[in-house]
Backbone bond lengths (Angstrom), bond angles and torsions (degrees), N, CA, C in turn:
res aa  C-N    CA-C-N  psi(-1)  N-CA   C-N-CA  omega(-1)  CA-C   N-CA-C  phi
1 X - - - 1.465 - - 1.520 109.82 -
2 X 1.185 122.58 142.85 1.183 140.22 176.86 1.552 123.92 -126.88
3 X 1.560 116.58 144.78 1.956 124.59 -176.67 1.031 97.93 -114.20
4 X 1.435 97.39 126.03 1.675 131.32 177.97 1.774 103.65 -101.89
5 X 1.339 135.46 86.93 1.343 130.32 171.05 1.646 113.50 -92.32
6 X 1.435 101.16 131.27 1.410 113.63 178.04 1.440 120.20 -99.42
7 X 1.436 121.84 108.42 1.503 92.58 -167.36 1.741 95.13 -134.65
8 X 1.349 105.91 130.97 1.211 107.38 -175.93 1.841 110.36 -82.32
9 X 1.312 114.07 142.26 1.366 107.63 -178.35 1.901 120.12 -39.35
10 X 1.386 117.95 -179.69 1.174 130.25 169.94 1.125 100.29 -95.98
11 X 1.943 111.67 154.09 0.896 114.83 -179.84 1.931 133.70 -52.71
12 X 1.477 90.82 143.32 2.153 77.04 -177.17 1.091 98.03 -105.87
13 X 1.531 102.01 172.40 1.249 120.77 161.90 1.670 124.71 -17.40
14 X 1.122 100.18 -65.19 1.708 130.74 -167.57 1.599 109.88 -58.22
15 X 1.832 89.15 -44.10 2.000 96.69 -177.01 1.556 100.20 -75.23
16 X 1.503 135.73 -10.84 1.108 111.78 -178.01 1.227 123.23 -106.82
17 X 1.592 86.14 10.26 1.944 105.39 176.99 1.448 105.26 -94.46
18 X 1.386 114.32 -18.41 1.364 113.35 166.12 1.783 99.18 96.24
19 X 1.414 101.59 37.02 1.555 101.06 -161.75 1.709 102.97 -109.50
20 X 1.362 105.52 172.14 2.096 102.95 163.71 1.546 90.14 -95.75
21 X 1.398 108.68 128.24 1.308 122.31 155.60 1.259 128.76 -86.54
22 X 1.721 118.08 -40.89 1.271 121.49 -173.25 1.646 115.40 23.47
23 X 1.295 113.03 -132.63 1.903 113.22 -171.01 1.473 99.71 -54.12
24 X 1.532 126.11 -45.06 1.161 111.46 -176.04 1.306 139.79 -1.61
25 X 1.590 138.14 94.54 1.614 122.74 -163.06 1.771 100.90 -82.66
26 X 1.588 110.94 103.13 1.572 102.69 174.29 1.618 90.28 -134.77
27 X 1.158 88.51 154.73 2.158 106.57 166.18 1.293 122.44 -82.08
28 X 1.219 99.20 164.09 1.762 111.60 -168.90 1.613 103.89 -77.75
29 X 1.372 126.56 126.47 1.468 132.02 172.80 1.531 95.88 -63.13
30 X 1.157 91.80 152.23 2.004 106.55 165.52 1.275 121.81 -12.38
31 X 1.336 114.51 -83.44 1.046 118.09 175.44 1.875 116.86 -58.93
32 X 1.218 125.77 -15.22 1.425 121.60 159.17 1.523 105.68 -48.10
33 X 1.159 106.19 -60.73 1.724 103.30 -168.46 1.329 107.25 -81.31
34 X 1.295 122.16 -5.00 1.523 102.96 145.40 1.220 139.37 -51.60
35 X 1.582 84.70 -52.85 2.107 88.44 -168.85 1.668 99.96 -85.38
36 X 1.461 128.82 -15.99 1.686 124.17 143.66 1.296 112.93 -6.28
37 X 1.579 90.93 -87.38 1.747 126.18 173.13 1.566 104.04 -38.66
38 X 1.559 143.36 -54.28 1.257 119.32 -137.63 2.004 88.98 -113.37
39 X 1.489 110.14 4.65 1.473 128.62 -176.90 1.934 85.43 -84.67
40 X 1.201 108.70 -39.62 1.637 122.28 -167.33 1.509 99.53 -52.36
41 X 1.305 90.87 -77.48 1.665 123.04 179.62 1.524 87.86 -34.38
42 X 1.611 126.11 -69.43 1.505 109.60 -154.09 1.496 114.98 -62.08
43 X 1.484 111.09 -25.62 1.750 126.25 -179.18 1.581 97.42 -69.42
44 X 0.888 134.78 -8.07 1.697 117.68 -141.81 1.525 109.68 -71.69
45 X 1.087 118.42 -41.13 1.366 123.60 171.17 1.351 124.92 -73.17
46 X 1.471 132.01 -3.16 1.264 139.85 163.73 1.513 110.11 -98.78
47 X 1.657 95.71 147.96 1.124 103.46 -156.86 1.690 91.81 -122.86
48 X 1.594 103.47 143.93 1.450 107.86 -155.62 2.042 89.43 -147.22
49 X 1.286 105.09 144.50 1.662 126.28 -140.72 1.651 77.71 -128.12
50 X 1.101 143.85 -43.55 1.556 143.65 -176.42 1.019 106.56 -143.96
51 X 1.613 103.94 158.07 1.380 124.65 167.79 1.773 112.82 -143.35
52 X 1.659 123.62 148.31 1.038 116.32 -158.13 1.668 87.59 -144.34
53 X 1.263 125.76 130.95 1.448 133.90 -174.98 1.380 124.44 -131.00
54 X 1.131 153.15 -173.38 1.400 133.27 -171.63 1.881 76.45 -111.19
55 X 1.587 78.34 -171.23 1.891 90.21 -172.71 2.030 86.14 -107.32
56 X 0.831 104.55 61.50 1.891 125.67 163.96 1.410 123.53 -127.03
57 X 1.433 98.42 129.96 1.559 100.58 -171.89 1.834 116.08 -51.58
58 X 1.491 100.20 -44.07 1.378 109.71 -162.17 2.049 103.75 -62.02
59 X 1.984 110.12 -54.33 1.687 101.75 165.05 1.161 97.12 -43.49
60 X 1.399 151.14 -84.07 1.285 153.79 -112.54 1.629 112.03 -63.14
61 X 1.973 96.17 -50.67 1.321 90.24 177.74 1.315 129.48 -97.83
62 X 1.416 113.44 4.77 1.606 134.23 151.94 1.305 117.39 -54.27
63 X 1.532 124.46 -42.98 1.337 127.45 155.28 1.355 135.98 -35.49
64 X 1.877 95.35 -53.56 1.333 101.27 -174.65 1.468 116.24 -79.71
65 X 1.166 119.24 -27.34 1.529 127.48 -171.82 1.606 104.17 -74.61
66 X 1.219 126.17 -46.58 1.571 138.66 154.38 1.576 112.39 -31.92
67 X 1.439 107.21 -59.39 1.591 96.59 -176.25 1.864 101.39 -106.33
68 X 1.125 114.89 12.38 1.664 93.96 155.80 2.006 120.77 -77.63
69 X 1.590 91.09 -29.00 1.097 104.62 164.17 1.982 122.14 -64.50
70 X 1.303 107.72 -5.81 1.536 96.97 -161.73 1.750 80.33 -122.58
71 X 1.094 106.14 106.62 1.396 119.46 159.97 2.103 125.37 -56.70
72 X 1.224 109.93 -43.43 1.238 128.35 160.88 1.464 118.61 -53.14
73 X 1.380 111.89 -29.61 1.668 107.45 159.45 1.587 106.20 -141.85
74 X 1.855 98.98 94.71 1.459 141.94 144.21 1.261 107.66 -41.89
75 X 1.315 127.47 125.83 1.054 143.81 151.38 2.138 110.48 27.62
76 X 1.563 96.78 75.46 1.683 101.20 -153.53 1.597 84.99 -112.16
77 X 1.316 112.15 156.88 1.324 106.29 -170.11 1.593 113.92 -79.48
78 X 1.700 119.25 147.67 1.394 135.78 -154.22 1.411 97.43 -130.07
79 X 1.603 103.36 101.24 1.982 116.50 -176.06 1.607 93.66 -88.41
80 X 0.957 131.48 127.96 1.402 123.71 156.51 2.082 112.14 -113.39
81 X 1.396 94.46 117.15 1.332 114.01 -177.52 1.343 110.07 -103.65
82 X 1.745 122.59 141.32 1.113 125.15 165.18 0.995 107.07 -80.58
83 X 1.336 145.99 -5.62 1.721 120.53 169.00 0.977 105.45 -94.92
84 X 1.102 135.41 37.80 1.480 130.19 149.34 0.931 124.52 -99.27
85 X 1.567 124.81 1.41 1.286 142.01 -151.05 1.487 96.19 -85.75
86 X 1.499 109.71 156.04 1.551 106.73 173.25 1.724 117.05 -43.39
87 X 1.587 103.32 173.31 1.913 103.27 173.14 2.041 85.19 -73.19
88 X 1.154 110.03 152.01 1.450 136.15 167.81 1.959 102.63 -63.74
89 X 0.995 118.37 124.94 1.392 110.23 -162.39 2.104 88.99 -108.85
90 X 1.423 96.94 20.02 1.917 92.18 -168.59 1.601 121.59 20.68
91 X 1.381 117.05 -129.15 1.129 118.81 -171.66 1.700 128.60 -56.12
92 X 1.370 108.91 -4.40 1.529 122.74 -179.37 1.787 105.70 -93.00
93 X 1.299 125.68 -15.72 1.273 132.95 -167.92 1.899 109.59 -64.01
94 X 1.300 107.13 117.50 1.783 118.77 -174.94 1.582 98.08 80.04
95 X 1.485 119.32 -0.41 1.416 94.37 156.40 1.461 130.86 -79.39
96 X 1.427 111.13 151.15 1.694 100.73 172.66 1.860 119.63 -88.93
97 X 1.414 99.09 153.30 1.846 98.44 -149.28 1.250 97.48 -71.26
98 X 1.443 121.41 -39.44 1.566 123.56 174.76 1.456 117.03 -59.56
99 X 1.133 123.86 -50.22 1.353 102.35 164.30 1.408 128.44 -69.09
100 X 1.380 115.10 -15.79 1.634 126.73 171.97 1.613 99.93 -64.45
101 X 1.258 125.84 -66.68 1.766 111.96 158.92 1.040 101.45 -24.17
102 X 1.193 127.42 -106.30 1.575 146.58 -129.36 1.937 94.41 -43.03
103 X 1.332 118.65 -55.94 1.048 120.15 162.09 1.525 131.26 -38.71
104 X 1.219 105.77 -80.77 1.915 114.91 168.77 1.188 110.08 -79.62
105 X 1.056 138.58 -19.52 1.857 115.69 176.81 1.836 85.00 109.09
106 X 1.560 109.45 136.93 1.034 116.89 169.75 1.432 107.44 -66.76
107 X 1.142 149.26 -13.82 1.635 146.17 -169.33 1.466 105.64 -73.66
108 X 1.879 102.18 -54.35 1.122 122.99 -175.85 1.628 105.70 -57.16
109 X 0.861 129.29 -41.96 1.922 131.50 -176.83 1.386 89.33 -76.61
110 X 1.227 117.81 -92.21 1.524 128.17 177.38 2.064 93.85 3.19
111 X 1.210 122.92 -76.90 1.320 134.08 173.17 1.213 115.63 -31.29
112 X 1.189 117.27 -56.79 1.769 137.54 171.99 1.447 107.52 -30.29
113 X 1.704 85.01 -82.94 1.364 103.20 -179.45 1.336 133.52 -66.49
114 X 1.478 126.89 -2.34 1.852 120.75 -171.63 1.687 93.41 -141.10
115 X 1.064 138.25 -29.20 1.115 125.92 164.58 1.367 129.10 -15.93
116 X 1.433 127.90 152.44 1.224 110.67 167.76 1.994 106.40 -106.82
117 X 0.732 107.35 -21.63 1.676 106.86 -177.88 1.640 117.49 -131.35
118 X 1.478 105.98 22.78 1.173 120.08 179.90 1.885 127.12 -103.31
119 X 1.226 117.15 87.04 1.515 97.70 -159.33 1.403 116.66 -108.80
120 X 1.534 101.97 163.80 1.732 90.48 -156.94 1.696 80.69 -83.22
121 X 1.629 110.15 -177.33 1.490 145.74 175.01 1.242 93.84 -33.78
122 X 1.722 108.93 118.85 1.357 104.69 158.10 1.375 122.30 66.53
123 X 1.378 118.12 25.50 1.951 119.70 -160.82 1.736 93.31 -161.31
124 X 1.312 92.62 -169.43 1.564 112.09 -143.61 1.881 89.51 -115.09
125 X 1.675 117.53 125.54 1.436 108.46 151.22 1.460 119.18 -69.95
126 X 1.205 129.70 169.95 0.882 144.59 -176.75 1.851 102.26 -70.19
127 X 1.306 120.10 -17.82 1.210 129.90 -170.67 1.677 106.46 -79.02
128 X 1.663 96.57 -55.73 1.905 116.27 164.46 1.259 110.70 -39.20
129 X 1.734 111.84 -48.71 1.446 107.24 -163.67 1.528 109.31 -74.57
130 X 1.454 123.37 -24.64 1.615 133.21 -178.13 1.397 93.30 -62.89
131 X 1.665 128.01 -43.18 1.439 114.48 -174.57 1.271 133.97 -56.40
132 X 1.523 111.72 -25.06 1.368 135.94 132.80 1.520 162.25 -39.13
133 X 1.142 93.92 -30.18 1.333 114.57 174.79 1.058 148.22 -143.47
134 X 1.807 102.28 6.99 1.831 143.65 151.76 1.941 81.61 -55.69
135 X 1.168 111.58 -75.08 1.571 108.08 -164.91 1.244 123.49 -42.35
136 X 1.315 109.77 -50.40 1.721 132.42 -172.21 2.239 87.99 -55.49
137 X 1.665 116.60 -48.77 1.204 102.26 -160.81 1.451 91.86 -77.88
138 X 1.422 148.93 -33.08 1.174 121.64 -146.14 1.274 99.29 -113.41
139 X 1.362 126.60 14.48 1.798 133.93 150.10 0.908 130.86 -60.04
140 X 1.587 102.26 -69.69 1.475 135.37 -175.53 1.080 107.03 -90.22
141 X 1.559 133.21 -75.92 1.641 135.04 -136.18 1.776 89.45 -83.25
142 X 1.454 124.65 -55.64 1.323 117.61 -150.05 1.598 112.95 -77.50
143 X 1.515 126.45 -25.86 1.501 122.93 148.66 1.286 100.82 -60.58
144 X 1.380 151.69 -77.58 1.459 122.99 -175.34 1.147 120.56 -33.69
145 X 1.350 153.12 -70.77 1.121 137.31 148.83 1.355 137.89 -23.33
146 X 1.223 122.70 -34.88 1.967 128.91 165.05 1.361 86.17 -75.56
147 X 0.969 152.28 44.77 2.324 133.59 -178.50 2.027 85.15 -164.33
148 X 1.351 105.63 12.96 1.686 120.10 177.59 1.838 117.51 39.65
149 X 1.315 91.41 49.34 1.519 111.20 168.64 1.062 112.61 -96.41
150 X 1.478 110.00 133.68 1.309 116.19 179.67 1.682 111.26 -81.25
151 X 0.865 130.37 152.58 1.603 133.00 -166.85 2.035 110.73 -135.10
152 X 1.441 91.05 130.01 1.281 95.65 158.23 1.535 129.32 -129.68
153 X 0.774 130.31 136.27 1.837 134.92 -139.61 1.871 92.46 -134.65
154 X 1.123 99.00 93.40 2.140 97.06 164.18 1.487 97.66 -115.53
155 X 1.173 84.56 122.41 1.955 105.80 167.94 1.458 113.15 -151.93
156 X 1.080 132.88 -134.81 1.501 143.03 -133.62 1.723 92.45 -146.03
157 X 1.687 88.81 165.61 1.351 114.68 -153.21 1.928 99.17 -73.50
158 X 1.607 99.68 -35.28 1.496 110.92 -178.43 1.343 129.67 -81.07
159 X 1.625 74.84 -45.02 2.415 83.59 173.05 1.680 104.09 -62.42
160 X 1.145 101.74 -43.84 1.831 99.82 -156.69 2.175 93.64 -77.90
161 X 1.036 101.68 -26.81 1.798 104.30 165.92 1.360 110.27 -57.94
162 X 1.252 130.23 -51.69 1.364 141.93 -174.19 1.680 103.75 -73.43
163 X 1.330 138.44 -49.89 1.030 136.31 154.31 2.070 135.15 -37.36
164 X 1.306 92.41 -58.78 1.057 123.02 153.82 1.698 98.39 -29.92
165 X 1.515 111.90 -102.63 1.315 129.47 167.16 1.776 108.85 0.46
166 X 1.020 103.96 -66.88 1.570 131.53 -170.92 1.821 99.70 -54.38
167 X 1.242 107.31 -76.97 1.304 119.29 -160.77 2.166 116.63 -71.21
168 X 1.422 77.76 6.30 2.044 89.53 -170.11 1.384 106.05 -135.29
169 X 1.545 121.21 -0.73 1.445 130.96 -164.11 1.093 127.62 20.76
170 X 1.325 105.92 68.40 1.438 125.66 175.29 1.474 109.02 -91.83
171 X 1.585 115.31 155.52 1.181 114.00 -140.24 2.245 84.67 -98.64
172 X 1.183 100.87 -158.69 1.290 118.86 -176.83 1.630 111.89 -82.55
173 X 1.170 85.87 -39.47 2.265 102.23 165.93 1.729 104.22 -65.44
174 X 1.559 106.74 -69.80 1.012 104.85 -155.83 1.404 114.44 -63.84
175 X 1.149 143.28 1.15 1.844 153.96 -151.52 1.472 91.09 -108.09
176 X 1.834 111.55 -43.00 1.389 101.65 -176.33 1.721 143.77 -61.53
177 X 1.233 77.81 -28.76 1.641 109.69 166.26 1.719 118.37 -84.67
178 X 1.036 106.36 3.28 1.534 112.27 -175.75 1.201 122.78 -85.60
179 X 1.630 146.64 121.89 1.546 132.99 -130.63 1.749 74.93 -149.48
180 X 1.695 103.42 133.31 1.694 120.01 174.04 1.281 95.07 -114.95
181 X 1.096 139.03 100.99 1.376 113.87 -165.66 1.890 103.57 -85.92
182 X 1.415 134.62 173.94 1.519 111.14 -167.56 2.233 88.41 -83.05
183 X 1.569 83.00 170.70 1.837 86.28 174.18 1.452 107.19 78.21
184 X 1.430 129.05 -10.50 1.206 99.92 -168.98 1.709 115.58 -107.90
185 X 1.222 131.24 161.89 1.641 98.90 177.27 1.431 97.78 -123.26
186 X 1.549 108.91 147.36 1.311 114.62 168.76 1.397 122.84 -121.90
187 X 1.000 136.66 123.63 1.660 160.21 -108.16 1.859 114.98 -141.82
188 X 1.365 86.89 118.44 1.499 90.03 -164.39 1.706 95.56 -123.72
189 X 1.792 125.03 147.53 1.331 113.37 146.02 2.071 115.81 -102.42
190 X 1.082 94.69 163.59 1.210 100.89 -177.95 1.310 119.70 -134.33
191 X 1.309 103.07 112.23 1.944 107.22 -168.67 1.430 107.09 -137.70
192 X 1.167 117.87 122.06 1.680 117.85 167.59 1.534 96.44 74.41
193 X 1.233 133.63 51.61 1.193 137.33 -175.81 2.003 134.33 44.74
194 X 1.550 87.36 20.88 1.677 93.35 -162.05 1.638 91.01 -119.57
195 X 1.573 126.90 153.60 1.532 122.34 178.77 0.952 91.24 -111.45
196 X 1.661 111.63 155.80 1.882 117.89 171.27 1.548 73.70 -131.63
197 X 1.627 91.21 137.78 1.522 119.96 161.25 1.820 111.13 -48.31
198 X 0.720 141.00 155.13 1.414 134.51 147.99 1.642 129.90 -122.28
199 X 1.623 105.39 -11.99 1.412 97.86 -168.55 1.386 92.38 -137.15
């Protein structure tokens, strides 16, 4: 058996400006690398053989602060993949969401943002971004896991939604309603090719 942890970055800069970050390369505000740190603390006693991050500063250094804290995985190897990267938010990216309402109509964002095959201007649905990162898991992460590696996965609110989706077969409704909040980790085992939720 093997642990699959999902942990979406700490808060950045950008999320506490109330902004679309998508590709955007920005860092985690203060309190991001807090809940990093206290995501660390909750891992600390599990012991993890890989780690796989988007090519974003904010996963990247959510990673590291997580496993400087985890003594049990010393210096373990750190894949950083662009499809793990957030969905591409195109033409909405460094805008702020409240004025993005006030502009388009909250329905119209609302749409943007929770849809499953709906994408804003110039950007990625959440559907695009699964085309992405279905591959990245069943390349990379899920032979690490069949070879009984434990895995830790920090990315974004959309990739790890779309994953998520994938690995629990949740329907097209149910994904929409689905909340990662940043800092938190969610915990899977993996045996005989099937995941059980754990947390």
């Amino acid at each position: 058996m093997a642990l699959l942890v999902l942990l979406r970055h700490g808060e950045s800069v950008w999320n506490a400006a109330n902004r679309f970050t998508g590709w955007t390369d920005v860092e985690l505000s203060e309190k991001g690398e807090q809940e990093a740190a206290d995501a660390g603390q909750q891992l600390a006693d599990k012991r993890f053989d890989v780690c796989y991050t988007s090519d974003l500063v904010r996963a990247q250094k959510t990673a590291e602060i997580v496993l400087e804290l985890n003594s049990a995985s010393d210096t373990i190897p750190t894949h950083e993949d662009w499809r793990l990267n957030e969905r591409h938010y195109g033409a909405l990216q460094g805008l702020n969401k409240d004025e993005t309402r006030a502009k388009h109509g909250a329905e119209q964002v609302h749409i943007w943002r929770r849809s499953y095959d709906v994408a804003p201007p110039d950007g990625e649905s959440l559907k695009t971004c699964a085309e992405r990162t279905i591959p990245c898991l069943e390349e990379c992460i899920i032979p690490d896991l069949t070879s009984g590696k434990n895995v830790l996965v920090t990315a974004h609110g959309n990739s790890l939604r779309s994953i998520v989706m994938h690995i629990e077969g949740l329907t097209r409704e149910q994904v929409l309603s689905l909340e990662l909040p940043t800092g938190v980790p969610r915990s899977y085992e993996f045996d005989d090719s099937e995941f059980t939720r754990l947390d």
